[in-house]
C-alpha positions as CSV (number, residue, x, y, z in Angstrom):
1,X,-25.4,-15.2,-16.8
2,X,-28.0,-12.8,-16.0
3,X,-26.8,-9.4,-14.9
4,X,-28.7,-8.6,-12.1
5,X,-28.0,-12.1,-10.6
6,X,-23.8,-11.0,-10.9
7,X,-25.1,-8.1,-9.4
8,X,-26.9,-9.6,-6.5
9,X,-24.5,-12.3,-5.9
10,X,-21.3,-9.6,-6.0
11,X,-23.3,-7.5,-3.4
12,X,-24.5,-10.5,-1.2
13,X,-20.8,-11.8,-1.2
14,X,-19.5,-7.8,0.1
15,X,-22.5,-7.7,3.3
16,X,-21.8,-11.6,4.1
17,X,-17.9,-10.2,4.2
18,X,-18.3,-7.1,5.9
19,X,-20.8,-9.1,8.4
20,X,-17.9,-12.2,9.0
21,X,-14.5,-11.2,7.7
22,X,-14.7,-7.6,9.0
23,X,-16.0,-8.8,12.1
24,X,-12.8,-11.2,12.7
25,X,-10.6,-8.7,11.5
26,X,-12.0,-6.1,13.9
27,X,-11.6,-8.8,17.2
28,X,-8.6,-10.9,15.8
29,X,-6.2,-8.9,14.3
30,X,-6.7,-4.8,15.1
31,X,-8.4,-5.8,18.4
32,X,-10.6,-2.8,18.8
33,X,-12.3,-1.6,21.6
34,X,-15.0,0.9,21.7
35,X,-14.1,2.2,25.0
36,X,-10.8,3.5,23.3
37,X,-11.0,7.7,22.6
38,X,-10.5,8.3,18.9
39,X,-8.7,11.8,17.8
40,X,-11.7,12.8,17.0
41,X,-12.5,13.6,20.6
42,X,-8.7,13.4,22.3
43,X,-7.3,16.1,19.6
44,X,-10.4,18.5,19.0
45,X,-10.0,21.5,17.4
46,X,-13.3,21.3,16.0
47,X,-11.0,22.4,12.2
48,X,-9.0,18.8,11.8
49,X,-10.6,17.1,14.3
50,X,-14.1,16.7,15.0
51,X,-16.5,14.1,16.3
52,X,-19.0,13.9,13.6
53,X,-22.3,11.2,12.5
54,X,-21.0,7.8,11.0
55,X,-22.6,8.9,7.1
56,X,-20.4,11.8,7.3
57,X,-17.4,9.5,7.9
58,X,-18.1,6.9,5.5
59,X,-18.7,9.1,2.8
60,X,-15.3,10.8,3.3
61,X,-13.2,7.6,3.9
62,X,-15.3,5.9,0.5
63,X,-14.4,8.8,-1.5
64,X,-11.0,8.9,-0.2
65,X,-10.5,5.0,-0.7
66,X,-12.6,4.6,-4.5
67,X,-9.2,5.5,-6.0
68,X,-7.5,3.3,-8.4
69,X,-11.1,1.1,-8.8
70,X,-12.8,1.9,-11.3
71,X,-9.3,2.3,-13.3
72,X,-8.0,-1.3,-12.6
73,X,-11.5,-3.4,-13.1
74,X,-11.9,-2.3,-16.7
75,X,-8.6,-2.4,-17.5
76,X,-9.0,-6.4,-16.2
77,X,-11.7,-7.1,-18.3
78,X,-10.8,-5.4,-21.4
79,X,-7.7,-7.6,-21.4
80,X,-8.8,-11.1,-19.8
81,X,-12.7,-11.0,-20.2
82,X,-15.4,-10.0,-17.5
83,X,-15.4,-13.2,-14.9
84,X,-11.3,-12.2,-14.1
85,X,-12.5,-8.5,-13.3
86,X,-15.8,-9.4,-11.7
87,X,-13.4,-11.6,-9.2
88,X,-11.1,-9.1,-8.9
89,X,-14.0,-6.6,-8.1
90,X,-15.4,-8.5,-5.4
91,X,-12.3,-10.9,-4.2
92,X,-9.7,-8.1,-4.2
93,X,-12.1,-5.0,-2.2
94,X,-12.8,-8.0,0.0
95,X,-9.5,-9.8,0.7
96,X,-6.8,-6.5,-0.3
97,X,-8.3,-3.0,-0.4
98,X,-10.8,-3.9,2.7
99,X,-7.9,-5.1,4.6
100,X,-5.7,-2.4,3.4
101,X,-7.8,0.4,3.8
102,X,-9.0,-0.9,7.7
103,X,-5.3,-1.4,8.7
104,X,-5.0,2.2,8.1
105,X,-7.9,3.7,9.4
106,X,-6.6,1.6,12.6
107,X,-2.9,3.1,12.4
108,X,-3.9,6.5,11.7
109,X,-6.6,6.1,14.4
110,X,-3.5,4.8,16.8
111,X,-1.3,7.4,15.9
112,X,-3.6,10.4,16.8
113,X,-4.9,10.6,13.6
114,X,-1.7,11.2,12.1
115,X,-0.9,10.4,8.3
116,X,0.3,7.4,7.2
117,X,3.5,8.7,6.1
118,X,4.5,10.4,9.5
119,X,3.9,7.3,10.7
120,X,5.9,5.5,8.5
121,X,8.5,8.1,9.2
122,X,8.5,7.4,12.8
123,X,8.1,3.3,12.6
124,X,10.8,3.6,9.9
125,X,12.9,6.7,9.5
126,X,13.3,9.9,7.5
127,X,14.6,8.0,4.7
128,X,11.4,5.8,4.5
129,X,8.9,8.4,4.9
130,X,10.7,10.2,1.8
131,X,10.2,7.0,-0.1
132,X,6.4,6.4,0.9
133,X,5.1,10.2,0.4
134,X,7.1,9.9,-3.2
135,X,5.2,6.9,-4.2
136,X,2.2,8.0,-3.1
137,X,2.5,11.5,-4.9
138,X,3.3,8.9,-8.3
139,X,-0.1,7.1,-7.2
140,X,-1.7,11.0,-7.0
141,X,-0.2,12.0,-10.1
142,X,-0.9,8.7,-12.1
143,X,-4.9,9.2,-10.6
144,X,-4.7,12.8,-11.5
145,X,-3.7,12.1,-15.3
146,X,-6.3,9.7,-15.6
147,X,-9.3,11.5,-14.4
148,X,-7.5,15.6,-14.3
């Protein structure tokens, strides 16, 4: 298969998602409302929290979400070929780390922009929280050795 037509048909498949899926997942399941104040404007302290132009925030939520990716695709095609990873490129941003990452943003965004582990302190307990920072400091360290 031509490369560009991967190409084209990978990024067709992510705008048709982010036009549809994230749409129903937006109204269906986080049930968002723009007439709801975000922290950005409830808690500003113009330091943490500051009302800013949409670029600004996608480029820090895409650079704070790229991650794991381009460790895991590779790794998928060196050991099961390039169709697996190419699905797992396009299937799992759309179907896991889209969902994952929105969910988030939403629960953060609902918890005054609180972290997600305060949050799963309070939801959970001390005990949880303790459990989800360490895993996520093994997911920071395991990123770090890879590309530190």
């Amino acid at each position: 298969m031509d490369v560009l037509l991967l190409v084209g048909l990978s990024g067709l498949a992510l705008v048709i998602a982010y036009c549809t899926y994230g749409r129903w997942l937006s109204r269906r399941i986080f049930r968002l409302d723009d007439s709801i104040v975000t922290p950005a404007h409830s808690e500003r302290d113009d330091r943490d929290y500051c009302p800013t132009r949409r670029s600004i925030v996608f480029g820090h939520h895409f650079t704070s979400i790229a991650g794991t990716g381009p460790i895991v695709g590779p790794a998928i095609a060196v050991m099961w070929g390039w169709l697996p990873a190419i699905l797992w490129v396009v299937l799992g941003s759309i179907f896991v780390g889209a969902v994952h990452d929105f969910g988030s943003l939403v629960v953060s965004m609902r918890a005054k922009g609180r972290s997600i582990g305060d949050v799963a302190g309070d939801l959970l307990g001390p005990r949880a929280r303790l459990i989800f920072l360490s895993i996520l400091i093994v997911g920071l360290w395991i990123v770090l050795a890879i590309f530190g």
